[in-house]
Structures are given as C-alpha cells and as structure tokens.
Backbone as a chain_set.jsonl record, in Angstrom:
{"seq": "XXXXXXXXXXXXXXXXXXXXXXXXXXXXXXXXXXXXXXXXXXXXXXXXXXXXXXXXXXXXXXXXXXXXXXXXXXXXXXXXXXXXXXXXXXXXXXXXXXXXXXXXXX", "coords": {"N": [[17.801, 68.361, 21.333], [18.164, 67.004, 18.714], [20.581, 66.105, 19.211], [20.92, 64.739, 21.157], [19.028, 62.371, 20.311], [20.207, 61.523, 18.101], [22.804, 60.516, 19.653], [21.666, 58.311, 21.159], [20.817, 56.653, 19.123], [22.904, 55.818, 18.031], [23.766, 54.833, 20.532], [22.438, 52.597, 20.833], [22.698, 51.314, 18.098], [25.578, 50.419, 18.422], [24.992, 48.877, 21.029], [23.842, 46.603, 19.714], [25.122, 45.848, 17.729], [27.446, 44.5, 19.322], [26.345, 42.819, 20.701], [25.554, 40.405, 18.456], [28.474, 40.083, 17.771], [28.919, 38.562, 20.486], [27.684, 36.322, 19.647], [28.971, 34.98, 17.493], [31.309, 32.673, 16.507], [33.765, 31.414, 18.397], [37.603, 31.905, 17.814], [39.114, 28.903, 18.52], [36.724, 27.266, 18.486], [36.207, 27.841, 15.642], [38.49, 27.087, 14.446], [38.196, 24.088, 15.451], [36.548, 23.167, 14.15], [36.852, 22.998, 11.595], [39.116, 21.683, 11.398], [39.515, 19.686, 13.296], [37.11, 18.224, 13.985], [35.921, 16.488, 12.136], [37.453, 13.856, 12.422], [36.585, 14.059, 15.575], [34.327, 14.54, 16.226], [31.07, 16.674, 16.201], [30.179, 17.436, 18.78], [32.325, 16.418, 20.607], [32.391, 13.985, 20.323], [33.336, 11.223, 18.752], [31.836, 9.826, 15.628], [30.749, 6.208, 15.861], [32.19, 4.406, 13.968], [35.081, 6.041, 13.208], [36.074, 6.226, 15.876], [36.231, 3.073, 16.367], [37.756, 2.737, 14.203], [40.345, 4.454, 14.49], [40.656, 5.026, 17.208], [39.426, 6.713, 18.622], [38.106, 8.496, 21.284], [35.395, 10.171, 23.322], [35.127, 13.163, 24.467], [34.168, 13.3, 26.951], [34.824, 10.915, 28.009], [36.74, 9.429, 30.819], [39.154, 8.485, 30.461], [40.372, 10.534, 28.298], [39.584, 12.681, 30.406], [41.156, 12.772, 32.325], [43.861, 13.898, 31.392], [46.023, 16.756, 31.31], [45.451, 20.429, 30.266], [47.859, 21.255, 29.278], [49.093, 18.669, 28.741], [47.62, 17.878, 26.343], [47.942, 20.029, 24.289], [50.728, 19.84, 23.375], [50.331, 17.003, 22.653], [48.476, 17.541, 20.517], [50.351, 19.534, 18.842], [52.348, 17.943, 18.487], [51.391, 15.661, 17.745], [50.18, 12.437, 17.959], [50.588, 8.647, 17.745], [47.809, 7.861, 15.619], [46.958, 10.47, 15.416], [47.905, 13.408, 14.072], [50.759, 15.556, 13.733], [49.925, 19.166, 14.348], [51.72, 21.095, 14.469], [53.587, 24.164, 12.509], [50.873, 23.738, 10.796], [49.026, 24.739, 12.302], [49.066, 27.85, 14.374], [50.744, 28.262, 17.641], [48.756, 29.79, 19.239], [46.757, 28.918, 18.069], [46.45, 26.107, 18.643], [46.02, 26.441, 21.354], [44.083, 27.742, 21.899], [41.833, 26.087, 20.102], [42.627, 23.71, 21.898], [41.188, 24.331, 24.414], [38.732, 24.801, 23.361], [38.052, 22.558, 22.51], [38.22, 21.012, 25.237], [36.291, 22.314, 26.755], [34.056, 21.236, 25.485], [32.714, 18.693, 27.626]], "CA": [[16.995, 67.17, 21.178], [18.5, 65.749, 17.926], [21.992, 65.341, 19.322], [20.291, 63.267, 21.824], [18.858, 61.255, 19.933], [21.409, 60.986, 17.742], [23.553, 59.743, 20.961], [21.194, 57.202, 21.673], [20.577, 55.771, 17.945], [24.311, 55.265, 18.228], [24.595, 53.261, 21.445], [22.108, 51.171, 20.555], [23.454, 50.096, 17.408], [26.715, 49.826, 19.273], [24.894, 47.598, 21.185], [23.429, 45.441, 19.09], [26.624, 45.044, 17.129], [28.158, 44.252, 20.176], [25.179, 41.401, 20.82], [25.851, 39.84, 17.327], [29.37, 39.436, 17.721], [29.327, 37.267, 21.243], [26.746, 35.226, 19.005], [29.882, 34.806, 16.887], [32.232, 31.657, 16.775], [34.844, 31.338, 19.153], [38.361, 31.108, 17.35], [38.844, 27.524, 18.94], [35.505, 26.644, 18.06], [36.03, 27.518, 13.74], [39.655, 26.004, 14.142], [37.645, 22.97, 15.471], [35.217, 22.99, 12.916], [37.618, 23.318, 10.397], [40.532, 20.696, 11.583], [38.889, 18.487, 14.002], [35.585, 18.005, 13.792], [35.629, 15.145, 11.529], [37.741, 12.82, 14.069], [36.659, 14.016, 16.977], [32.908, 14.702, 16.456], [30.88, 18.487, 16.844], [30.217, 17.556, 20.313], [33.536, 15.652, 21.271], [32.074, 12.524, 20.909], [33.414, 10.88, 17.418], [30.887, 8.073, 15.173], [31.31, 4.63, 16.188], [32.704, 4.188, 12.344], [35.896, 6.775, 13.428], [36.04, 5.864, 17.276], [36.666, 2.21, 16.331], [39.046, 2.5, 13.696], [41.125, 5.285, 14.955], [40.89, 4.987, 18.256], [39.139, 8.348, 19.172], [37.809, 8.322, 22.607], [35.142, 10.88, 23.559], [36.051, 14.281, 25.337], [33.569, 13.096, 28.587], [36.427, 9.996, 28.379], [37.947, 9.657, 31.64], [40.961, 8.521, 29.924], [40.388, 11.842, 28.336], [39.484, 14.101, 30.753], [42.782, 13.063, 33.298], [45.027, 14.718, 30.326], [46.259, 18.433, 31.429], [45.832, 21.545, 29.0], [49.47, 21.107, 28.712], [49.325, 17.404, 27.483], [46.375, 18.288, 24.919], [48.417, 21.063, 23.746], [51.434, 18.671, 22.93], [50.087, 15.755, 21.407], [48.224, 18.497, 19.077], [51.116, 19.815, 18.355], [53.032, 17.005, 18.097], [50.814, 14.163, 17.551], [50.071, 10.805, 18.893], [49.348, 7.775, 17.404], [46.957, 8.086, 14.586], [46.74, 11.672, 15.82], [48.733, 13.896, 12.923], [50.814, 16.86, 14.396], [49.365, 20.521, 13.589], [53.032, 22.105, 14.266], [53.295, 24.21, 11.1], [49.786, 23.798, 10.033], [48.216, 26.02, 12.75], [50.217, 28.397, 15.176], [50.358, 28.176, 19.011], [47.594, 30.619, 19.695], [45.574, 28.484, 17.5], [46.617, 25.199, 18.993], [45.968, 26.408, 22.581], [42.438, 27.748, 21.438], [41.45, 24.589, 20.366], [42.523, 22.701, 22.565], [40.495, 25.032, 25.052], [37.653, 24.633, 23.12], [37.886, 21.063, 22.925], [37.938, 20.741, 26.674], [34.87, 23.197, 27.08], [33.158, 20.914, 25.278], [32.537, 17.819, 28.319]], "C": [[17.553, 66.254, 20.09], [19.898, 65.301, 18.041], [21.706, 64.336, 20.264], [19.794, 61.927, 21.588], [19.681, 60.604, 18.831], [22.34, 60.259, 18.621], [23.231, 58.391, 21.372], [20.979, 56.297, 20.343], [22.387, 54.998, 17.751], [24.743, 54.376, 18.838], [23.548, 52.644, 20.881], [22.339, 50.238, 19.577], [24.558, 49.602, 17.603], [26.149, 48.591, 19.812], [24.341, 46.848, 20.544], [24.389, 45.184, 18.247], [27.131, 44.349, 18.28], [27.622, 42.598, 20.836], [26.129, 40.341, 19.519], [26.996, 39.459, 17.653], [29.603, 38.415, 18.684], [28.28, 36.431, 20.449], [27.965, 34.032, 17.895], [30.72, 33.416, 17.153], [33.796, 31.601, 17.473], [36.1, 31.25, 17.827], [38.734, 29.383, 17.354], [37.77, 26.814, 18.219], [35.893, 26.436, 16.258], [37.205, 26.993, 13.994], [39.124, 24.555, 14.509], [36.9, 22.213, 14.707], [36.24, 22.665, 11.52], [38.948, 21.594, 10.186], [40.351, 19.694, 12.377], [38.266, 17.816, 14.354], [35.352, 16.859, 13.259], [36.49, 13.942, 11.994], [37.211, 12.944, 15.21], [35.349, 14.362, 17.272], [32.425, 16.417, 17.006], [30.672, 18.352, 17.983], [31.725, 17.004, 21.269], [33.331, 14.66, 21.499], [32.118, 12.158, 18.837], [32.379, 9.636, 17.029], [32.113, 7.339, 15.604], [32.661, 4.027, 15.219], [34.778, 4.416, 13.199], [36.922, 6.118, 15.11], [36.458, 4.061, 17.289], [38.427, 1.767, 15.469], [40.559, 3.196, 13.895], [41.716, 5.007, 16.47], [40.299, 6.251, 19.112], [38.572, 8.186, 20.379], [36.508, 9.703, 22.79], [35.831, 11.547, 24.617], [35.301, 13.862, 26.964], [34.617, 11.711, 28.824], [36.756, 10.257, 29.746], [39.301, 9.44, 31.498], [41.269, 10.1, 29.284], [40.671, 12.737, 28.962], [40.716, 14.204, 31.881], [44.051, 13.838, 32.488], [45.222, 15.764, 31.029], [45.988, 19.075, 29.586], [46.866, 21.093, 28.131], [49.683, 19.853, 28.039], [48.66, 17.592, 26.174], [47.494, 18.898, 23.774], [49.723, 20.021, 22.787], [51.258, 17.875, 21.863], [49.453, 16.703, 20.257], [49.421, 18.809, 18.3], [51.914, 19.071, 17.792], [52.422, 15.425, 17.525], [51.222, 13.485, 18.023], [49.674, 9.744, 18.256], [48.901, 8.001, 16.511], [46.91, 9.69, 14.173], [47.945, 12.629, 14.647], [48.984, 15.346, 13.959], [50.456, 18.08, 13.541], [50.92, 21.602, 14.067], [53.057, 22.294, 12.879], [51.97, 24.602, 10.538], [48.586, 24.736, 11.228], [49.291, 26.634, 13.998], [49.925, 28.076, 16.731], [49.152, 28.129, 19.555], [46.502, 29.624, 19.743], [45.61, 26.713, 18.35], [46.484, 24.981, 21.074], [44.148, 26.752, 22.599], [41.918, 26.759, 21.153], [41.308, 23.696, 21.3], [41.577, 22.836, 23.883], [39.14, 24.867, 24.63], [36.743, 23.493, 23.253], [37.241, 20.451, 24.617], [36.835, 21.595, 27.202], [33.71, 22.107, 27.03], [32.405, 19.49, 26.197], [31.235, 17.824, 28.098]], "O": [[17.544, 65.032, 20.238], [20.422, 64.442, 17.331], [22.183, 63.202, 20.2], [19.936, 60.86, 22.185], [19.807, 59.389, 18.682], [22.675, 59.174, 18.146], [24.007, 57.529, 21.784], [20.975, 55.086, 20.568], [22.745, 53.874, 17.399], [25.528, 53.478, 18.533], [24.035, 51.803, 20.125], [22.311, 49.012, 19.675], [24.82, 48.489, 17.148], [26.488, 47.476, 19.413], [24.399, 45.838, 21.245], [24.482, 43.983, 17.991], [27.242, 43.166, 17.955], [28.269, 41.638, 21.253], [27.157, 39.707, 19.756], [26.95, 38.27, 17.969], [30.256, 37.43, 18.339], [28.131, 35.442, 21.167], [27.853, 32.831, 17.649], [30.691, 33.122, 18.348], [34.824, 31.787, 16.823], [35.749, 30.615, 16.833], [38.638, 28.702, 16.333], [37.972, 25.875, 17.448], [35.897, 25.358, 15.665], [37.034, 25.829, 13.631], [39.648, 23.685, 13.813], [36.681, 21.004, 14.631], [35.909, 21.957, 10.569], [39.336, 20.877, 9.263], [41.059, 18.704, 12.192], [38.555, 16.811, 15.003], [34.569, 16.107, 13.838], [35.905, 12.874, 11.814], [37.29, 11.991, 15.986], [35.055, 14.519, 18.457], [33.019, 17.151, 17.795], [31.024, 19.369, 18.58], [31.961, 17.277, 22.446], [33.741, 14.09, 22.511], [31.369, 12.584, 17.958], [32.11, 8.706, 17.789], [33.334, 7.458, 15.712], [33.691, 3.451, 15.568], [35.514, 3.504, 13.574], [38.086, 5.735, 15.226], [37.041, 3.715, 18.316], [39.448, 1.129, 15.726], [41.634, 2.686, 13.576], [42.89, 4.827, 16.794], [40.79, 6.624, 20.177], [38.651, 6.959, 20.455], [36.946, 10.568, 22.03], [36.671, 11.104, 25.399], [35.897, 14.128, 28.008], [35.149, 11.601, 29.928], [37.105, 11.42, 29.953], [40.276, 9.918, 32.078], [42.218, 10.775, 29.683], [41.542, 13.566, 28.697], [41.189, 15.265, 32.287], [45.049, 14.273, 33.061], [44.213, 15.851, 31.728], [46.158, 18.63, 28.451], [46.915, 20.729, 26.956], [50.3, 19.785, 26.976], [49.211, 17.443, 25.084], [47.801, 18.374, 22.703], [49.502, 19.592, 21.654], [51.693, 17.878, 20.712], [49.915, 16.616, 19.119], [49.522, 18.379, 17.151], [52.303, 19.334, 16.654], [52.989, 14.439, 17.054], [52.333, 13.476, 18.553], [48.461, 9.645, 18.066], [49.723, 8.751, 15.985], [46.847, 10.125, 13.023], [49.048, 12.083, 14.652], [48.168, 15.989, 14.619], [50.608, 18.112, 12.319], [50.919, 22.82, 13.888], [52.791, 21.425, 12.047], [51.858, 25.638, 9.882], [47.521, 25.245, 10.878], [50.189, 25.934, 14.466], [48.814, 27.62, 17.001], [48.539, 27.208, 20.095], [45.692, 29.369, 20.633], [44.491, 26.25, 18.57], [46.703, 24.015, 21.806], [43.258, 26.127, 23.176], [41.321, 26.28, 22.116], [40.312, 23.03, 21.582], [41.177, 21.819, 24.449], [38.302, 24.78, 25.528], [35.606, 23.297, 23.682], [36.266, 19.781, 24.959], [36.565, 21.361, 28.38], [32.812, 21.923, 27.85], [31.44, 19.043, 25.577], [30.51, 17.001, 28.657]]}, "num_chains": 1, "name": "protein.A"}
C-alpha cells in the first residue's frame, strides 16, 4: 500500500511539473521580449510613435505576411533598413525561434 502510494504521489507531481512548464515561455517568445518587443510591439503590432518613424509595419501586414520564414530569418540576421542585424548578437537557433514566434503571432 505505501509503495503505491508513493508511485502515485510521484506521478502526480511529475505531472504537475510537467503542467507548469508548458505554462512556461517559449524560447522565441523571451528572445522576443527581450530584443524585439520594443520595435515591433508584444502583439506584433508596433505604437503609432515607432511604426511612423521607423517604418515598422504590423505582423497581420500583408506586406508582412507575403515574406517566407526564410526571408524573416535573413533580414534578422542581416538586417534591413532601420532593421539592425542580430548576426553575432543571437545564434541561428535563436534567430529562427524568433522569427517563428514572430509569425505565430498574426
């Protein structure tokens, strides 16, 4: 009886760890938060302020949303425009996560 319930006090805090962490922040998401967020707005829609003087476009944009992955990925990397490249300042992984996240967010 008490290895049983020992067994079961186990999975369930398994699962509820396991809960908690998909509650957790995407990589993409804190590299977004962290590096892009303040051009490009927490929803993908930058202030007027930003969006005028920059040029930022929201992510529902259809000039936006015709981009590929693969262009996103790019101009991140390389920058565009106003746009500052993150070659160097975050790695692939992190620059494909993002940009993944980014495009989640329509």
């Amino acid at each position: 009886m008490r290895k049983m319930t020992r067994t079961l006090t186990i999975l369930v805090a398994g699962v509820c760890i396991a809960s908690c962490v998909s509650f957790a922040q995407s990589a993409g998401q804190a590299t977004y938060k962290a590096k892009c967020q303040s051009c490009h707005g927490s929803s993908g829609t930058p202030n007027e302020g930003i969006a005028k003087t920059l040029g930022v476009k929201p992510v529902s944009d259809p000039e936006v949303q015709k981009h590929s992955e693969a262009e996103m990925i790019k101009v991140t990397a390389e920058g565009k425009g106003k746009m500052p490249a993150y070659t160097g300042k975050l790695t692939e992984a992190q620059i494909k996560e993002v940009v993944s996240y980014f495009r989640s967010l329509k």
